[in-house]
Steps between C-alpha positions, in 0.01 A plus 500: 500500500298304717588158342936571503515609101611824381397748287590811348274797587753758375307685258190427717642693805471856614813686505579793663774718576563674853688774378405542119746783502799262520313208323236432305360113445308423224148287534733182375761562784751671363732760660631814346692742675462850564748638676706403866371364728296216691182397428272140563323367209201272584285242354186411612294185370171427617577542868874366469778780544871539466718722489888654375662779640691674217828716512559726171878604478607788294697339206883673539555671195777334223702699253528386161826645314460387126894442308477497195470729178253771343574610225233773464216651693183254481688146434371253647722195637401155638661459869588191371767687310643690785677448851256540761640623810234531807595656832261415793273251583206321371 
């Protein structure tokens, strides 16, 4: 602003995505992603502009190995109740 305050234009802005097929941004500047890759996600108020450049990561996939005890076809059990053992990353 002209006078040195702030103010937060956010939802006021005009998003948009430079690859929508590795993220989308919604009109209140949020980023969902797609799939990999890199993308830039801008914001433009009035004739202010900036700018992110974006990197989407495939997540590396974790196993889940559930210990515990079923006792018949269609029980259900809290994990709460169990050992969790995960193999990976997250």
């Amino acid at each position: 602003m002209s006078n040195n305050t702030t103010q937060t234009v956010t939802n006021q802005a005009t998003w948009q995505s430079s690859a929508a097929s590795v993220a989308t941004v919604s009109s209140t500047g949020f980023v969902t992603a797609v799939t990999a890759g890199e993308v830039d996600i801008r914001a433009t108020f009035q004739s202010v502009m900036g700018s992110a450049h974006v990197t989407v990561r495939v997540p590396t996939p974790v196993t889940v190995t559930v210990c515990g005890t079923v006792k018949e076809q269609g029980t259900t059990i809290r994990l709460s109740d169990a050992t969790v053992i995960a193999k990976g990353t997250a």
